[in-house]
C-alpha angles and dihedrals in degrees: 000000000000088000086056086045095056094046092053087051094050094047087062085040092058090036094055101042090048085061095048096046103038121114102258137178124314085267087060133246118319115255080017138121135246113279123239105225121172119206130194104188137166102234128092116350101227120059106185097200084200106062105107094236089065087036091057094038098057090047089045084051093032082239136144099204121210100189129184131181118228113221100183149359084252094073094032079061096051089046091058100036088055092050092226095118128162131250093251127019136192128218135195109238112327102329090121071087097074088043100062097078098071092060090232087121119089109212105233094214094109097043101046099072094050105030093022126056106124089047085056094052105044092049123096128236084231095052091039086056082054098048089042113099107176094336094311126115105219096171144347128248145246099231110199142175103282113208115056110151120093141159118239135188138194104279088200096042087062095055080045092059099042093252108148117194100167094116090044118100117272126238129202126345105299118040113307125142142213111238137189126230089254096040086049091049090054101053089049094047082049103044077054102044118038108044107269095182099048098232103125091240132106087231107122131072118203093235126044136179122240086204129339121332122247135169094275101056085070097059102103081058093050087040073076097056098051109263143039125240117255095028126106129218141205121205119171082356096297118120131211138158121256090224087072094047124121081223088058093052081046090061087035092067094042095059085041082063104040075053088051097054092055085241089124118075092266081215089048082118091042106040112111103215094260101052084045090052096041086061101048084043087047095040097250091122129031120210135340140174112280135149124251099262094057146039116001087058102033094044080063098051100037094058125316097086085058099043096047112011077189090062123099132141134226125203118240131218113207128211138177102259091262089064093234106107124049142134161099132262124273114251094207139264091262135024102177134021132189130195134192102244119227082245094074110106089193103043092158092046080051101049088040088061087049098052090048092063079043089068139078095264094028093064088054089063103054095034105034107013122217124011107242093014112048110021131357118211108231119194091346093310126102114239112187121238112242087247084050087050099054090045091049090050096053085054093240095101099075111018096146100048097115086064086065106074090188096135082159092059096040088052086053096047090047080064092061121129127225147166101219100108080204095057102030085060095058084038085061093058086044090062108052088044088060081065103101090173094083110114120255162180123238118185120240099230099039105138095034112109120233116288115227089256095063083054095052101036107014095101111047082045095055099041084051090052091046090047097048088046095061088048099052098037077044103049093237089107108039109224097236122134099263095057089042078052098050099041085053093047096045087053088059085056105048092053103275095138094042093055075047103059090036091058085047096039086054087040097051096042087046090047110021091236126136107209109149129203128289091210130042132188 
């Protein structure tokens, strides 16, 4: 009898403790306490557990949220190689890769149907390949807008020199056009050239440098030519670099003569950001390549406004003059993972956390904080408060926002109207990014982790392609065919083709392909 007694006691025991263990909704177990999950992430560095919005948002989870902020590879490596990992870890692109290997990260497959039902169904096809090793899901991806460079021009400079671009077709929402490489060639020689500022002095250049120039900062030029430095391609299953193509020499010799013609900054390799970003500001310089975050809307509202109430600047599009080829790199599918490590002792709780931000009001949270204090949302569009705003400016606001892949909501809120002439001209940049129609280039080997090769050439190859750059777009280095033939065959030598092959040889084993290389030593 009393054994009969104990087991019967133990069987409630076991029954109890499974619910209130058992992975439960995005709002926690019923009866149960908040979770502790810790978090190393790659967002914003500083999580202030007392804002209201991540208040909210743990009681919300039935959470209690220890969240770091991981500065480098470096100290991603350490925390693996110590094994005290966290329940959940960010990581920049596609690195969760190199990591598989120390078993230290949990597939989600299991987890997803169950835990997981609005991250499945706000991730793309294209964004869960790229998560897939071997059929297995070890993480889940940032997606974010993919193209965000872009050339701009003074909108009011143009009107200054006579150039007229009314006919021409229109890109973006708000004014932007679609140029030709002549017609781009022309702008910059006359912003140069007749006085755009209406001064009476030679002092401005049509294309500026916020910062130093590197290889890079002349993509949306090569998008015309048909490639972008740095990427790979495959055509008819054979692979090549762009850098070693006769299109990239071709891009190579226009910017030479838009060099040539004084229309580029002549201090473009030299300039310091800030002296890059004082002569856009002061009209010394009229337009340069930029992302969306940065330059074309903050020179506006650093200076130039001030400075010239007539100023404002458009994005260009450029195209070959046939109009066929045109476009800015990809940034990429994913710019951030994060996987549930094997160390977590409550994965569901973990992947429950993670579906949550995946969610309408999830994605709130790790974007806009909390609703009526943070941010309103006005005619189906958040707004954030003043007090939001300053929050959201000291990068405190939304550190988590890269555990949120709503690329739908993110496009919406990009729509939003306001009345903040600072924000609504950084709204305006937003805008156009959330354009995915843009053309552009996607590298053939983006997602494949870098071969040992890269690692021990990669350096000395893409400093010699950097220096070689400068010296052709600059004159020091003539364009003829036995300097084109000398900088090729230096960059064999330096180790070009086997970075080649290493990237192939990765790409073949990870999709049992055989596509060979379209150059040898």
């Amino acid at each position: 009898m009393k054994k009969s007694k104990v087991l019967l006691l133990l069987l409630v025991f076991v029954i109890v403790t499974s619910q209130t263990f058992a992975g439960g909704s995005s709002q926690g177990s019923a009866g149960a306490g908040p979770t502790p999950l810790s978090i190393m992430h790659t967002g914003r560095p500083s999580w202030e557990p007392t804002l209201p919005g991540n208040q909210e948002l743990m009681k919300r989870t039935n959470t209690v949220l220890d969240v770091t902020y991981i500065a480098s590879p470096d100290q991603r490596n350490l925390v693996f190689a110590s094994g005290d990992l966290p329940d959940i870890i960010g990581f920049a692109n596609l690195d969760f890769q190199q990591y598989i290997s120390t078993g230290y990260l949990r597939p989600l497959d299991d987890l997803l149907p169950t835990h997981g039902q609005d991250l499945l169904k706000n991730t793309s096809k294209t964004g869960w390949d790229l998560m897939t090793i071997q059929g297995k899901k070890y993480a889940y991806p940032y997606e974010a807008n993919q193209v965000k460079l872009y050339s701009y021009v003074r909108v009011d400079w143009l009107k200054n020199v006579g150039i007229d671009l009314s006919k021409n077709a229109d890109y973006g929402t708000f004014g932007g056009k679609v140029v030709t490489l002549d017609q781009y060639k022309d702008i910059l020689v006359k912003f140069t050239t007749n006085d755009p500022d209406k001064n009476g002095k030679n002092d401005t250049y049509g294309l500026g440098s916020q910062g130093p120039k590197t290889i890079a900062a002349w993509s949306n030029i090569c998008g015309a030519f048909g490639g972008i430095p740095g990427q790979y391609y495959i055509n008819n299953n054979v692979a090549i670099p762009w850098v070693v193509t006769d299109q990239f020499r071709a891009a190579l010799q226009y910017i030479n003569s838009l060099w040539a013609a004084g229309a580029i900054d002549p201090e473009s390799y030299l300039n310091t950001a800030d002296d890059g970003k004082a002569k856009l500001i002061n009209s010394v310089t009229g337009g340069d390549t930029g992302v969306w975050w940065s330059n074309a809307h903050t020179n506006m509202i650093d200076g130039l406004y001030k400075n010239n109430p007539d100023a404002e600047y458009i994005p260009l599009l450029i195209t070959s003059n046939d109009g066929k080829l045109s476009g800015a790199p990809n940034n990429g599918v994913c710019t951030s993972t994060y996987s549930i490590t094997t160390k977590s002792k409550v994965p569901e709780r973990a992947m429950d956390f993670i579906n949550f931000l995946n969610t309408d009001e999830g994605f709130y949270f790790a974007w806009y904080g909390l609703l009526g204090t943070d941010f309103n949302m006005v005619n189906g569009y958040p707004i954030r408060t003043d007090s939001g705003l300053e929050e959201y400016n000291k990068m405190i606001l939304d550190t988590l926002f890269p555990m949120s892949n709503r690329l739908d909501l993110q496009v919406n809120a990009a729509k939003k109207q306001t009345t903040n002439w600072s924000e609504l001209q950084r709204q305006k940049w937003e805008i156009l990014q959330c354009d995915n129609t843009q053309p552009n280039y996607i590298n053939a080997f983006y997602g494949i982790p870098n071969p040992k090769e890269y690692d021990e050439y990669g350096v000395d190859v893409n400093n010699w392609i950097e220096q070689s750059t400068m010296s052709f777009i600059t004159g020091e280095t003539p364009l003829n065919d036995a300097n084109w033939t000398n900088y090729i065959n230096t960059w064999k030598r330096m180790g070009g083709v086997k970075i080649l092959n290493g990237y192939i040889n990765a790409y073949n084993n990870l999709k049992g392909s055989t596509i060979t290389a379209g150059i040898t030593e």
